[in-house]
Backbone as ProteinMPNN parsed JSONL, in Angstrom:
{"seq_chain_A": "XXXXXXXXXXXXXXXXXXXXXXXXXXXXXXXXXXXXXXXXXXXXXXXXXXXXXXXXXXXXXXXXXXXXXXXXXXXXXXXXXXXXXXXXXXXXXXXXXXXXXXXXXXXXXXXXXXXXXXXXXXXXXXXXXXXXXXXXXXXXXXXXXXXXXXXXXXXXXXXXXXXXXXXXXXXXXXXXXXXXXXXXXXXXXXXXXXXXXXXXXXXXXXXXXXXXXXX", "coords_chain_A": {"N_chain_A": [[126.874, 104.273, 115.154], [125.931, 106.867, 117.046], [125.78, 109.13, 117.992], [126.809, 112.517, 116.506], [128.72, 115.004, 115.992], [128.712, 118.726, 115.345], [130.304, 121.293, 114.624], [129.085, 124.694, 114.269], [130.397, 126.864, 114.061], [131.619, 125.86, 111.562], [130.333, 127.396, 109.073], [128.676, 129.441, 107.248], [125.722, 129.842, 107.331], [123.009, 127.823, 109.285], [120.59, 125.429, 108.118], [117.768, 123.752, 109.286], [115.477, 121.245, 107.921], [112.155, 119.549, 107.577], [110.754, 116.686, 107.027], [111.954, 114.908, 104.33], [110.984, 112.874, 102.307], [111.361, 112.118, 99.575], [110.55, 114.281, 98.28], [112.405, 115.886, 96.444], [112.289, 118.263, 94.76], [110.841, 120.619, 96.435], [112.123, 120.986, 97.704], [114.482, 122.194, 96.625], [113.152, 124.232, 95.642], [112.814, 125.633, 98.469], [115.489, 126.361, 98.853], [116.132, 128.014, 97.2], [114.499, 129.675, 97.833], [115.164, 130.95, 100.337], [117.927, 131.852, 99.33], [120.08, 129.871, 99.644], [123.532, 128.964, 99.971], [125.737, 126.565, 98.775], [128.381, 126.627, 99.21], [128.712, 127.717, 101.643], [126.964, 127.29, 103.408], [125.013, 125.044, 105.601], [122.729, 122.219, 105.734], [120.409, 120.698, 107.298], [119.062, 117.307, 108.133], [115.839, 116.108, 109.201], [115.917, 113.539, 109.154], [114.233, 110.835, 107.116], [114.38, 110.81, 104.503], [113.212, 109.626, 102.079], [110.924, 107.568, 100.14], [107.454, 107.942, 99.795], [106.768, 110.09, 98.145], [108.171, 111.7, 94.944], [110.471, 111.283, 93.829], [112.453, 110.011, 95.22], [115.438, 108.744, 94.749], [116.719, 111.102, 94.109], [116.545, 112.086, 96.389], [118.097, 110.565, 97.907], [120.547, 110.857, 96.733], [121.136, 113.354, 98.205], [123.064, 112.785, 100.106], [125.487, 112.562, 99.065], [126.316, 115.424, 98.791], [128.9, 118.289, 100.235], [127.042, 120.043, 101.759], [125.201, 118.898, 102.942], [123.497, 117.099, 105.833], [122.442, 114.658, 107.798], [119.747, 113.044, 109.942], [119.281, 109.598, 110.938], [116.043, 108.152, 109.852], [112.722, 106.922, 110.695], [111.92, 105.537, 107.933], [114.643, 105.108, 106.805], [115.332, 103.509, 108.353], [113.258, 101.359, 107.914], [113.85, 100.478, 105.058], [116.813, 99.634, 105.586], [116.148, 97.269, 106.715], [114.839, 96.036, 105.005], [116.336, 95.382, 102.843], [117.875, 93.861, 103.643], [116.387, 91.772, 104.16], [114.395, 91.68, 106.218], [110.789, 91.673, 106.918], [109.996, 93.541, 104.797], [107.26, 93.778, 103.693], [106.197, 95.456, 104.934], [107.8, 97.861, 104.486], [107.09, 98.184, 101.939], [104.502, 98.787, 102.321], [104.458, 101.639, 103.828], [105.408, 103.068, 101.836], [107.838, 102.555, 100.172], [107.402, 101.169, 97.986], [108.313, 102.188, 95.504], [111.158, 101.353, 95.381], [111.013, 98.617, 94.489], [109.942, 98.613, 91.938], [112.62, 99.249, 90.386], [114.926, 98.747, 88.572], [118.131, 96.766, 86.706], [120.659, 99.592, 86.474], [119.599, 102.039, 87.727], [118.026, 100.266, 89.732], [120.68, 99.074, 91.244], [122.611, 101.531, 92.236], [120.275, 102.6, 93.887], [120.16, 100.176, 95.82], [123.092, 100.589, 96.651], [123.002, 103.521, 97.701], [120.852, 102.893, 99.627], [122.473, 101.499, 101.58], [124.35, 103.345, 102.628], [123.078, 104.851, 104.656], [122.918, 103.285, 106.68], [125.102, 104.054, 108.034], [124.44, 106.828, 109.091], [123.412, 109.277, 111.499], [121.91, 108.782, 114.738], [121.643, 110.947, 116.028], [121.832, 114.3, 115.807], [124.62, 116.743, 117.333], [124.47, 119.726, 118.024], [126.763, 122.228, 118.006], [126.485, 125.729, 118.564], [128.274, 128.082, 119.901], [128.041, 128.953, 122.802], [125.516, 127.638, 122.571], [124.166, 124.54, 122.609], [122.044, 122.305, 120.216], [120.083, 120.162, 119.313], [119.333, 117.574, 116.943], [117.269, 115.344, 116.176], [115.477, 112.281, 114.843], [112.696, 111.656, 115.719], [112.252, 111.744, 118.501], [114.156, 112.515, 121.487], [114.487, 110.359, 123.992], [114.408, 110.927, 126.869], [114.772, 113.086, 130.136], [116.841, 114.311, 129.827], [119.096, 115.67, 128.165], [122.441, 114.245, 127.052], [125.468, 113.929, 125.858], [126.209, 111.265, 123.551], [124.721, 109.809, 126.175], [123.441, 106.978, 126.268], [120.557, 105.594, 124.684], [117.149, 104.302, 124.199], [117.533, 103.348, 120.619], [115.193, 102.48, 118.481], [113.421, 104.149, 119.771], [114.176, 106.742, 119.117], [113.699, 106.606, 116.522], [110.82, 106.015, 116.576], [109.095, 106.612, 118.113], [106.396, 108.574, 119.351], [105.457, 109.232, 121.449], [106.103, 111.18, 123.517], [105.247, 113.69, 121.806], [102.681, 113.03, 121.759], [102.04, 113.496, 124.42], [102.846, 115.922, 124.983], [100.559, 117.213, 123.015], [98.395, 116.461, 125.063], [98.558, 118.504, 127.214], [101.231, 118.296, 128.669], [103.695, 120.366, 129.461], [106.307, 119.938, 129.539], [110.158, 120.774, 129.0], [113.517, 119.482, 127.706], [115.772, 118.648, 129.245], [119.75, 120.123, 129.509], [119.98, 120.976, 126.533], [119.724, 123.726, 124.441], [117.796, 123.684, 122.503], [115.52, 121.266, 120.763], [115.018, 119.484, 117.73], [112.686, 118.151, 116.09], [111.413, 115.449, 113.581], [109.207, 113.632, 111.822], [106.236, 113.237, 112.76], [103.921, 114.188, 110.735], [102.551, 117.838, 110.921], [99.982, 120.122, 110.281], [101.409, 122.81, 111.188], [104.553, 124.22, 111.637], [105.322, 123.42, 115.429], [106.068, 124.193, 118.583], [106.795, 123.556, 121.733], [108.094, 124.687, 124.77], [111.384, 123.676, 124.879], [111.677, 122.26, 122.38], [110.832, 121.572, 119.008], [109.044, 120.661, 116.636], [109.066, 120.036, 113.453], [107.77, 118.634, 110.934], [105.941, 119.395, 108.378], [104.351, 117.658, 106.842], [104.985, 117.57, 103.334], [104.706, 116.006, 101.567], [102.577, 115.465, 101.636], [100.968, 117.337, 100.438], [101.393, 119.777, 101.655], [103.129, 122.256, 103.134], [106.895, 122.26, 102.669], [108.582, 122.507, 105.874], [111.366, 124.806, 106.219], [113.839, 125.905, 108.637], [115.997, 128.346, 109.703], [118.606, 128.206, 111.477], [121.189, 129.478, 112.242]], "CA_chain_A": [[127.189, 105.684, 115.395], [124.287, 107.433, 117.52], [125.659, 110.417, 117.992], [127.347, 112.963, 115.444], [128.728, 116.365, 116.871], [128.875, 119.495, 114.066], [130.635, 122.549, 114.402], [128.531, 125.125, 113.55], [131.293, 128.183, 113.06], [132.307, 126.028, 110.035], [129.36, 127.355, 108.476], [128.024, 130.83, 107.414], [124.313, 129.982, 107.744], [122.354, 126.508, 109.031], [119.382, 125.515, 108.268], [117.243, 122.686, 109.026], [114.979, 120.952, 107.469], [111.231, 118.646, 108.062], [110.448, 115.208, 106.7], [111.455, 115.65, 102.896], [109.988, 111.907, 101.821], [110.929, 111.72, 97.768], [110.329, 115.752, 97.633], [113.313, 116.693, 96.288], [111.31, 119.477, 93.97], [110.077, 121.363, 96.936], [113.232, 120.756, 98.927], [115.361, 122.77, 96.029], [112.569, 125.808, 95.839], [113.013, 126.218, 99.465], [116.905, 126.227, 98.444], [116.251, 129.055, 96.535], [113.642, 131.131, 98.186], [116.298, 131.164, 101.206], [119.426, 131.651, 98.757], [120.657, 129.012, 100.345], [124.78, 128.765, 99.33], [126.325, 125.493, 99.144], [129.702, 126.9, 99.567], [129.46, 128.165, 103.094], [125.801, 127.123, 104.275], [124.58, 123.592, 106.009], [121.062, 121.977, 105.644], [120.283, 119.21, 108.134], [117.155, 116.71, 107.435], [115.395, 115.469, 110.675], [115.4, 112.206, 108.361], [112.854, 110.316, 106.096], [114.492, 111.523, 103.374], [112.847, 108.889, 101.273], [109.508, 106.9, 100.651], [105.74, 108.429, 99.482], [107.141, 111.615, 97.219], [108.404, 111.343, 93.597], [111.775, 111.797, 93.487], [113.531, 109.358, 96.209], [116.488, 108.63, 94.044], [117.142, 112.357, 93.546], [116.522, 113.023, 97.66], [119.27, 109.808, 98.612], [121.823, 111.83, 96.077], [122.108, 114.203, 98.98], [123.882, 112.298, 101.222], [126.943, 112.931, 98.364], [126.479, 116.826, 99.101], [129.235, 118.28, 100.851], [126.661, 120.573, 102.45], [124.142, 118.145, 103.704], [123.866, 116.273, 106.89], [120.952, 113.984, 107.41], [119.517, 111.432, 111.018], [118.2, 108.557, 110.106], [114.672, 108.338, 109.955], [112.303, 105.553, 110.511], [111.912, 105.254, 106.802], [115.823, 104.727, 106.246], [115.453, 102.09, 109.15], [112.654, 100.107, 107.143], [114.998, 100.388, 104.277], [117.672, 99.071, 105.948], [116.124, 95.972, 107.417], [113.981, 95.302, 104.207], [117.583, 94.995, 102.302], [118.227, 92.332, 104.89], [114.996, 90.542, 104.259], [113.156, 91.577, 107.136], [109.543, 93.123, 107.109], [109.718, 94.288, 103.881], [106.255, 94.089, 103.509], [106.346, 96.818, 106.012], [108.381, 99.305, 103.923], [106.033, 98.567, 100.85], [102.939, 99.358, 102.336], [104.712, 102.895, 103.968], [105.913, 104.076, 101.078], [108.692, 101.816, 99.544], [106.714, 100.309, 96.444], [109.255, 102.652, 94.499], [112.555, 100.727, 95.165], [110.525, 97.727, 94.101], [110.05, 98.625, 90.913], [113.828, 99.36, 89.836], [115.991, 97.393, 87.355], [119.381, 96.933, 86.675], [121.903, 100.046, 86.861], [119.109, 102.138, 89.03], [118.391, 99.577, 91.36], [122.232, 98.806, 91.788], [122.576, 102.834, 92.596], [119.55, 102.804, 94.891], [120.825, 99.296, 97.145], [124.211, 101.529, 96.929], [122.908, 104.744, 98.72], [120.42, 103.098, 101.058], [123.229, 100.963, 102.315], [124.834, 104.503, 103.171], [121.878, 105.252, 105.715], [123.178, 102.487, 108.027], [126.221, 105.092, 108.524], [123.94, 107.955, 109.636], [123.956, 109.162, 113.089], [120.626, 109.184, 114.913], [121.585, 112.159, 116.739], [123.11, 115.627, 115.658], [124.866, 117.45, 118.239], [125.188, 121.16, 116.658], [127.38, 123.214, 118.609], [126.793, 126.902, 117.795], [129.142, 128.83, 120.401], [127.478, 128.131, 123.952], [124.519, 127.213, 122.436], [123.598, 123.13, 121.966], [120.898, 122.279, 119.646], [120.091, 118.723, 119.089], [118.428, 117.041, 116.208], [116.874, 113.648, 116.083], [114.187, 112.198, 113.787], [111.274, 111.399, 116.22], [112.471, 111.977, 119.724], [115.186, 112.237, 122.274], [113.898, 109.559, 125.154], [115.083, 111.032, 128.184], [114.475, 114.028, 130.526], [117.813, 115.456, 130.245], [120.214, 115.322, 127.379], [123.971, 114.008, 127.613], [126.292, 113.682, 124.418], [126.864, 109.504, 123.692], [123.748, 109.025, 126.448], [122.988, 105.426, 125.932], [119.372, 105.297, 124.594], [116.634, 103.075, 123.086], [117.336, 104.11, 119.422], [113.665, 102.631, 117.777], [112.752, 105.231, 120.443], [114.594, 107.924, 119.127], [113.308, 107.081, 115.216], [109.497, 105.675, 116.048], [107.974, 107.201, 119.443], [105.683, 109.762, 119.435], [104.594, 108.977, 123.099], [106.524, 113.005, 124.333], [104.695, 114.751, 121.268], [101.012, 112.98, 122.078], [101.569, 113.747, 126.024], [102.331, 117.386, 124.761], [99.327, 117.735, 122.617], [97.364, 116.69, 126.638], [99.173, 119.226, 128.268], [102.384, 118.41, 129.447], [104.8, 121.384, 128.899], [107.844, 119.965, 130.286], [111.022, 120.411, 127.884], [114.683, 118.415, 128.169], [116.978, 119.704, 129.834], [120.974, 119.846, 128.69], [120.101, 121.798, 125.419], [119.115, 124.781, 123.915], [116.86, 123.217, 121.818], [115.431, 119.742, 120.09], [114.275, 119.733, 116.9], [112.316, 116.2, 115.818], [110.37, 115.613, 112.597], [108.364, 112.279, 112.234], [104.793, 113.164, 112.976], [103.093, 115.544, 110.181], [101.37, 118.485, 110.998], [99.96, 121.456, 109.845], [102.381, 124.071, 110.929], [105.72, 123.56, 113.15], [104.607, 123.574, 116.657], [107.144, 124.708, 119.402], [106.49, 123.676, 123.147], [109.592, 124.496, 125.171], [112.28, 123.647, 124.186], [110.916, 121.135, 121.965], [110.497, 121.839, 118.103], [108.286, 119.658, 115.793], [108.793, 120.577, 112.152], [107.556, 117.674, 109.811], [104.408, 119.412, 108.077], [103.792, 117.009, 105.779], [105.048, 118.06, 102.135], [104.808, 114.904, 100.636], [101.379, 115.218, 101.488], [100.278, 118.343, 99.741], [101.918, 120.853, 102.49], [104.75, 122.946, 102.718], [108.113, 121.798, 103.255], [109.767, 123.566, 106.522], [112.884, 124.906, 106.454], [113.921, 126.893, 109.518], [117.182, 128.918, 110.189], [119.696, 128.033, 113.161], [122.37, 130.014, 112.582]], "C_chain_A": [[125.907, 106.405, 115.797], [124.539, 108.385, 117.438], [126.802, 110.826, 117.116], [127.793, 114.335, 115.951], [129.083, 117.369, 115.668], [129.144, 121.064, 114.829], [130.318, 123.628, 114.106], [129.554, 126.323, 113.243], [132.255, 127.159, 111.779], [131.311, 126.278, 109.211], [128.525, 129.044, 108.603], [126.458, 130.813, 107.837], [124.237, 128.176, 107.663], [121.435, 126.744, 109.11], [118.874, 123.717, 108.674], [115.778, 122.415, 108.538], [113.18, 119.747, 107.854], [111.696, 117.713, 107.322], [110.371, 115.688, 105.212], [110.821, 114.574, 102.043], [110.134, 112.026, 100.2], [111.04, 113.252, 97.612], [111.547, 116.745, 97.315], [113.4, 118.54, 95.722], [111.629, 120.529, 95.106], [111.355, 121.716, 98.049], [113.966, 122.079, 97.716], [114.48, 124.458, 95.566], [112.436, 126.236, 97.108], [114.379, 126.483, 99.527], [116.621, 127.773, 98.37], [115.673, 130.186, 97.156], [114.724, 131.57, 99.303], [117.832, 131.528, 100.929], [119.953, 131.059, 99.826], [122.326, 129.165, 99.189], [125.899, 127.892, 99.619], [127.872, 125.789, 99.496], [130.136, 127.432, 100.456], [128.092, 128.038, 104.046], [125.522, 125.739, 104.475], [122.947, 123.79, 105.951], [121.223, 120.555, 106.6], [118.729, 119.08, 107.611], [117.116, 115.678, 108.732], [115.282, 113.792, 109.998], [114.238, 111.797, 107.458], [112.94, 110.92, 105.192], [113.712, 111.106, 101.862], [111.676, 108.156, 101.18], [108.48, 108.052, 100.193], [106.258, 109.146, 98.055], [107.551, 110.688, 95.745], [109.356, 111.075, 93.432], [112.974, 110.851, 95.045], [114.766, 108.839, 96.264], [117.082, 109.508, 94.454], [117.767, 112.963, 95.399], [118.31, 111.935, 98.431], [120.486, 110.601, 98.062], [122.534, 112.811, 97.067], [122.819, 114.156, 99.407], [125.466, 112.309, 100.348], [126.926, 114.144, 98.2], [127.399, 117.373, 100.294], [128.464, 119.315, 101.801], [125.097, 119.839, 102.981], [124.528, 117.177, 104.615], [122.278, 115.773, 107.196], [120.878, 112.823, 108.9], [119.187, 110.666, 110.118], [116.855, 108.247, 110.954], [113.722, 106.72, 110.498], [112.074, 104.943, 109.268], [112.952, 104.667, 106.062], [115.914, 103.517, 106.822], [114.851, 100.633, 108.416], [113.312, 99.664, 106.025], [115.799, 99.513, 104.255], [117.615, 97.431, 106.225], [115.277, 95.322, 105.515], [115.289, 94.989, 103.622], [118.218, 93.91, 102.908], [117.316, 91.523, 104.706], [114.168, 90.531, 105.203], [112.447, 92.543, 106.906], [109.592, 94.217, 105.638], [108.661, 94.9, 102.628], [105.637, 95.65, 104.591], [106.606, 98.101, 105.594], [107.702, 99.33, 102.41], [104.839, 99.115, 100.914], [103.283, 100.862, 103.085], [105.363, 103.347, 103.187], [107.183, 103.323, 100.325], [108.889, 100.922, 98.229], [108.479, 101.02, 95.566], [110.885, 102.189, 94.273], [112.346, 99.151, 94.513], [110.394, 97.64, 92.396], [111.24, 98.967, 90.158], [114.293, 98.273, 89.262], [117.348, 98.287, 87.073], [120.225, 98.191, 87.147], [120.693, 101.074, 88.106], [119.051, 101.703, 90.144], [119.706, 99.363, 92.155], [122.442, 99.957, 92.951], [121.595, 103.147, 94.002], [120.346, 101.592, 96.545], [122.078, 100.201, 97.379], [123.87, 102.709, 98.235], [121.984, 104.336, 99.767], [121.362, 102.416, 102.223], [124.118, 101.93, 102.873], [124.055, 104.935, 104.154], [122.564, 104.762, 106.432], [124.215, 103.612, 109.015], [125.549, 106.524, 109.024], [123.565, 107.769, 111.218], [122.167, 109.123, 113.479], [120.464, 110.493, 115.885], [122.245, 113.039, 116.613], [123.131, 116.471, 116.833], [125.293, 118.753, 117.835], [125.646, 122.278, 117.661], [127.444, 124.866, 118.214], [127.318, 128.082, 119.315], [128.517, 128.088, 121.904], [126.167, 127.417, 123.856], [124.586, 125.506, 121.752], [122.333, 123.221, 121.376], [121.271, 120.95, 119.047], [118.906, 118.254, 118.171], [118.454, 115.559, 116.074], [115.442, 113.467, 115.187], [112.76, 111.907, 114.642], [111.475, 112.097, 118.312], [113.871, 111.846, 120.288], [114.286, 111.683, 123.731], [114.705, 109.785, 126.559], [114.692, 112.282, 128.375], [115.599, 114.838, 130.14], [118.655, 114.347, 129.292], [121.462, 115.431, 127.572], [124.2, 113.614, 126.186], [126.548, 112.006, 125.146], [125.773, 109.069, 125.0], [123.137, 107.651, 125.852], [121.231, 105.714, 125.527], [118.634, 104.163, 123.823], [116.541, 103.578, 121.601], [115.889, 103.814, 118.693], [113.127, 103.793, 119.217], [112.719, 106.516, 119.623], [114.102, 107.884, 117.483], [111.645, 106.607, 115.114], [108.636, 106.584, 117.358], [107.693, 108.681, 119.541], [104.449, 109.536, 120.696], [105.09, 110.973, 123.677], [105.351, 113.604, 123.512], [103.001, 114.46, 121.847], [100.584, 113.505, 123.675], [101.552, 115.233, 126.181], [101.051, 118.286, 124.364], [98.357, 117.478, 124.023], [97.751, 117.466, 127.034], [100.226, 119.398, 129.009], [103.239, 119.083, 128.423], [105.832, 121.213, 129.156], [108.888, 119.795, 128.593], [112.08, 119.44, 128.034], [115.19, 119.291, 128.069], [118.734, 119.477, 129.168], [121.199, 120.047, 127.73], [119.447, 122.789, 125.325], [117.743, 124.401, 123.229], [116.783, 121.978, 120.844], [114.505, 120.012, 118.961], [114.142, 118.253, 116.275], [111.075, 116.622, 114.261], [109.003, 114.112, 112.487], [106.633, 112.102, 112.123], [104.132, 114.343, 111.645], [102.37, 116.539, 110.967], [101.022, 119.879, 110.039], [100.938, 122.43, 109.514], [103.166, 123.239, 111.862], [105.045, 124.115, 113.785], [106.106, 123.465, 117.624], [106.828, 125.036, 121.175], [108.124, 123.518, 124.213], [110.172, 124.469, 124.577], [112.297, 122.597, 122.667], [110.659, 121.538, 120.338], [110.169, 120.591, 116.693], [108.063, 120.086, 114.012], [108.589, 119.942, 110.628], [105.795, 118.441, 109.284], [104.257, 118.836, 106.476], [104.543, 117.644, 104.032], [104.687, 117.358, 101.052], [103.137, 114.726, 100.96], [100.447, 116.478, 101.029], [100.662, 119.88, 100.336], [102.712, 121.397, 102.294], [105.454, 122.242, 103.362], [108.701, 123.301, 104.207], [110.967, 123.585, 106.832], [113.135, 125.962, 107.52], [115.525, 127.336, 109.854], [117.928, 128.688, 111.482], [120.624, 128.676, 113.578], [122.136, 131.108, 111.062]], "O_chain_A": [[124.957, 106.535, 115.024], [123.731, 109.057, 116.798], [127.688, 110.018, 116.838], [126.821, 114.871, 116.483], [129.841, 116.838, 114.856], [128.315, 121.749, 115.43], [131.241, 124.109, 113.449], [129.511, 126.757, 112.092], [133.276, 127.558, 111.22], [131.179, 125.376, 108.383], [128.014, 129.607, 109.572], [126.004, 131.672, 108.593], [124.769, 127.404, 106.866], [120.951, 127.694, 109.725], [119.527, 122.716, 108.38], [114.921, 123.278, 108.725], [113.506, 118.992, 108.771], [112.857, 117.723, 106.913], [109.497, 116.402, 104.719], [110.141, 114.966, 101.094], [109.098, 112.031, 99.535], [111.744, 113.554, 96.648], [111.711, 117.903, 97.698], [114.086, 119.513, 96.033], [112.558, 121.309, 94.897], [111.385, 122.546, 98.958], [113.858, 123.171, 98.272], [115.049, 125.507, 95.266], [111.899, 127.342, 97.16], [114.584, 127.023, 100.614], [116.834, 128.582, 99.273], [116.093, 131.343, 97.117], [115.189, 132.693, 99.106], [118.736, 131.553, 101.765], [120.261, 131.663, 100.853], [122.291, 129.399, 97.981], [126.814, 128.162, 100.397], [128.455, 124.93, 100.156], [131.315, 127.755, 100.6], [128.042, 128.526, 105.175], [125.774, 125.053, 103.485], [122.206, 124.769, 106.041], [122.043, 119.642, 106.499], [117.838, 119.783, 107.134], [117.923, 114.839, 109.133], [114.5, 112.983, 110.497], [113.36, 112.61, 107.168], [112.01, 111.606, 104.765], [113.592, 111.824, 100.869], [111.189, 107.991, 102.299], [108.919, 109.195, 100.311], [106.052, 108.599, 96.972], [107.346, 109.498, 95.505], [109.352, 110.259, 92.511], [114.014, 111.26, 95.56], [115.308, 108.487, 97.312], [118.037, 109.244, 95.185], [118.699, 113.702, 95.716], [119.229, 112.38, 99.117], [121.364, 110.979, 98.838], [123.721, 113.134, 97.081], [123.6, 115.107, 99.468], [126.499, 112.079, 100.977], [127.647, 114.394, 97.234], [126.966, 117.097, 101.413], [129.149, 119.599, 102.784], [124.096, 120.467, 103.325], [125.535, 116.481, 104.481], [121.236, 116.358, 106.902], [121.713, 111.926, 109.018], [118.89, 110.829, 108.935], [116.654, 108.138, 112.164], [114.259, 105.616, 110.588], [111.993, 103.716, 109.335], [112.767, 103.964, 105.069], [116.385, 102.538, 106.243], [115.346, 99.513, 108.291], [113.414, 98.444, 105.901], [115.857, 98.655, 103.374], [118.505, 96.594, 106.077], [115.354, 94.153, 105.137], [115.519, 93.853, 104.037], [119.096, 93.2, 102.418], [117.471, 90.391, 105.162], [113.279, 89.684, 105.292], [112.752, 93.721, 106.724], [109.264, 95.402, 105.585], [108.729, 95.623, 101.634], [104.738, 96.49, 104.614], [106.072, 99.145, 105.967], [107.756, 100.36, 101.739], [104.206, 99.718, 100.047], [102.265, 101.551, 103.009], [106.136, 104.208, 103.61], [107.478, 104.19, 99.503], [109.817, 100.322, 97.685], [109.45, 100.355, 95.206], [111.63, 102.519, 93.35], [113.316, 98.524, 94.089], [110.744, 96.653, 91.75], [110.941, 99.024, 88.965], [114.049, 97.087, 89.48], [117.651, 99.479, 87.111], [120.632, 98.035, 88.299], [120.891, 100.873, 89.305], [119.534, 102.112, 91.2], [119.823, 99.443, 93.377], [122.471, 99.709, 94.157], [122.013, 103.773, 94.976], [120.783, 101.915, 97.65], [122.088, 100.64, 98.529], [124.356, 102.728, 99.366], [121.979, 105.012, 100.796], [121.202, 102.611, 103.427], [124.831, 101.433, 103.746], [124.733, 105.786, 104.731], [123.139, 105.574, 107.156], [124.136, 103.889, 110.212], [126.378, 107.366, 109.369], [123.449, 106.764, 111.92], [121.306, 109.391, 112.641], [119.415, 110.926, 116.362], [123.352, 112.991, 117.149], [122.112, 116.913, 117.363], [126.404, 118.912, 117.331], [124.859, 123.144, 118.045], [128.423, 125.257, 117.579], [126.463, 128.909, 119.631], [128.536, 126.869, 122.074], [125.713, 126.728, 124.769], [124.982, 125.284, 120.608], [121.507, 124.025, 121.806], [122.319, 120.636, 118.482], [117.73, 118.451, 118.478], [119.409, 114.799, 115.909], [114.591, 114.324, 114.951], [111.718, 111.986, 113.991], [110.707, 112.781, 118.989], [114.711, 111.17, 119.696], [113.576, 112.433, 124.4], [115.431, 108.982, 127.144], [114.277, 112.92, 127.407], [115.423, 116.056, 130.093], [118.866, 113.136, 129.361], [121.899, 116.428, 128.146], [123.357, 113.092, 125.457], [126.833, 111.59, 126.268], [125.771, 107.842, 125.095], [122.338, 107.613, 124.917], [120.67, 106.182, 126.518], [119.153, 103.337, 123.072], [115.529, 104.211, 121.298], [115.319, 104.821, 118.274], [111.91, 103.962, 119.145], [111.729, 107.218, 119.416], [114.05, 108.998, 116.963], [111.063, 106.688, 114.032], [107.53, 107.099, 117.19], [108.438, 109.641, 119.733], [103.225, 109.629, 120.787], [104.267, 111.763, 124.138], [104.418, 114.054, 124.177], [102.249, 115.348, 122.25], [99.472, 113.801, 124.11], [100.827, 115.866, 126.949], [100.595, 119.33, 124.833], [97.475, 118.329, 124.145], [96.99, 117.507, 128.001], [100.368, 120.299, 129.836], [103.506, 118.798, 127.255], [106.601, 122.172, 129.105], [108.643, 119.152, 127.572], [111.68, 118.388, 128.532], [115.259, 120.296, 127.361], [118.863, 118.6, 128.315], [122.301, 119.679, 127.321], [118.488, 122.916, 126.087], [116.692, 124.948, 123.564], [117.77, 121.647, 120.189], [113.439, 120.614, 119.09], [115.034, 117.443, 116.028], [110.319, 117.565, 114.027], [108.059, 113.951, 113.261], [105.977, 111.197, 111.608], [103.958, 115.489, 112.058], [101.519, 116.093, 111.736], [101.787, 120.453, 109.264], [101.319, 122.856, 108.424], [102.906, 122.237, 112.529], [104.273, 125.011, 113.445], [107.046, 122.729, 117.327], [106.686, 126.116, 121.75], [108.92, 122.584, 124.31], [110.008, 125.064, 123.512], [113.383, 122.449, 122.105], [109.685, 122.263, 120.534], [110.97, 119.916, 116.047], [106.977, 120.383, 113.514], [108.985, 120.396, 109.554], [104.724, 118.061, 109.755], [104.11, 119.396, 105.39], [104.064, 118.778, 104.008], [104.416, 117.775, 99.926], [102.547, 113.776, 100.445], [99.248, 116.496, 101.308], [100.374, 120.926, 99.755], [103.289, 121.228, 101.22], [105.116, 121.624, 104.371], [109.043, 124.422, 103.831], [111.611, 122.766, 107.487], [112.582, 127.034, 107.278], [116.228, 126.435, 110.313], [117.518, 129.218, 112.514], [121.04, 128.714, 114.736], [122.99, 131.944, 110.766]]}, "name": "protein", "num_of_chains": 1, "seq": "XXXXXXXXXXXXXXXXXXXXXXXXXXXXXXXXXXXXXXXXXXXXXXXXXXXXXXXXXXXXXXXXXXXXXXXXXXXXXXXXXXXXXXXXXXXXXXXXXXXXXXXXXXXXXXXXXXXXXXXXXXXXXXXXXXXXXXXXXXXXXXXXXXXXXXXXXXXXXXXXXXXXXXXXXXXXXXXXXXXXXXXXXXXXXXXXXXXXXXXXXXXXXXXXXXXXXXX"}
């Protein structure tokens, strides 16, 4: 399932979300400072809900929120394949030690919800009246966005070839939406070239978690 299409008039306010990585904490005081209200507001998570932070148990729980919607990240990907047996020296040394150390009814609970990742889309299509707005966890690989576009998906959850050619100078956006919002890379602050919106600043690394309004 690559792509995911969301309705936004079923929804009094959306928001989305950066790279929340384990930080469930920081994820539920941005809840609050925003009265966020699960009973008529959406939260999307550009992915990497899991991995570095404290709390990566607490952050997979979301995905049983009927007001959360979540890509998958490259973090859910390593996940995925390490549960398969591949490269799972890969997802220990980025952040995965913590599923390693589980026993019995935890661990059960954890293989449970990351095997729910596989079912996440890598691309939200968020319809808010004429306006498209498209979220993906690292990139959308193409000049010009099309709903169900065939792409290379490790594109769309590992390449940060658009954001590094932005930081040289190229201002070009993608065409066929309103706007793309990708998380993936830390930085400082969100950064917003074109149409183009980059909002992973790190939280799990001492930063703030951003949450930004869509609707």
């Amino acid at each position: 399932m690559y792509y995911h299409v969301l309705n936004g008039a079923e929804w009094r306010r959306i928001w989305v979300a950066g790279d929340i990585h384990g930080c469930r904490r920081e994820l539920e005081a941005q809840l609050q400072h925003h009265q966020f209200d699960p009973q008529q507001d959406l939260l999307i998570s550009v992915g990497d809900i899991i991995d570095r932070g404290p709390d990566s148990l607490g952050c997979l729980a979301l995905l049983d929120e009927p007001w959360f919607r979540c890509v998958r990240g490259n973090h859910e990907e390593m996940a995925l394949s390490a549960l398969q047996g591949q490269e799972m020296a890969l997802w220990r040394m980025n952040g995965g030690d913590w599923f390693f150390g589980l026993r019995g009814a935890a661990l059960i609970a954890a293989r449970h919800a990351l095997r729910r990742c596989r079912a996440l889309p890598l691309i939200l299509h968020l319809q808010l009246g004429e306006r498209i707005i498209v979220i993906a966890h690292a990139d959308y690989p193409a000049r010009e966005y099309a709903l169900n576009k065939p792409l290379d998906w490790q594109q769309v959850v590992w390449s940060r070839e658009r954001l590094e050619g932005l930081e040289s100078g190229d201002q070009a956006g993608i065409r066929g939406a309103d706007a793309f919002y990708f998380g993936h890379t830390p930085l400082k602050q969100p950064l917003t070239i074109a149409n183009l919106h980059y909002i992973d600043t790190g939280a799990v690394f001492g930063n703030h978690l951003t949450m930004l309004q869509l609707k």
